[in-house]
C-alpha positions as CSV (number, residue, x, y, z in Angstrom):
1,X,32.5,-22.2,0.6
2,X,30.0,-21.5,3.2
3,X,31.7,-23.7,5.8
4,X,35.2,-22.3,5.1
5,X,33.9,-18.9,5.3
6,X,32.1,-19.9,8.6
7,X,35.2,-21.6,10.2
8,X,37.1,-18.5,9.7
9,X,34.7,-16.2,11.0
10,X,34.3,-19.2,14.5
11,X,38.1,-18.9,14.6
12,X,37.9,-15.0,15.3
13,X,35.1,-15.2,17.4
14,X,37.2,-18.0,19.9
15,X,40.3,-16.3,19.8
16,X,39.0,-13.6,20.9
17,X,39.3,-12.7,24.8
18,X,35.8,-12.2,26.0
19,X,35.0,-15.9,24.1
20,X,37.7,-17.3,25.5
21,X,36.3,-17.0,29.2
22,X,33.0,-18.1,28.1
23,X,34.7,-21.0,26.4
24,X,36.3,-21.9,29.5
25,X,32.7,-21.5,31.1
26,X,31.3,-24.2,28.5
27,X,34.2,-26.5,29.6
């Protein structure tokens, strides 16, 4: 449950703008 709850709470953080550039920065 922890790991479901966790890749939820990864999915907001990504899709979120700001991430998404440093995302993109990681790449």
């Amino acid at each position: 449950m922890i790991l479901v709850l966790n890749a939820q709470y990864v999915n907001e953080i990504i899709t979120s703008p700001p991430m998404i550039q440093l995302y993109c920065i990681f790449l």
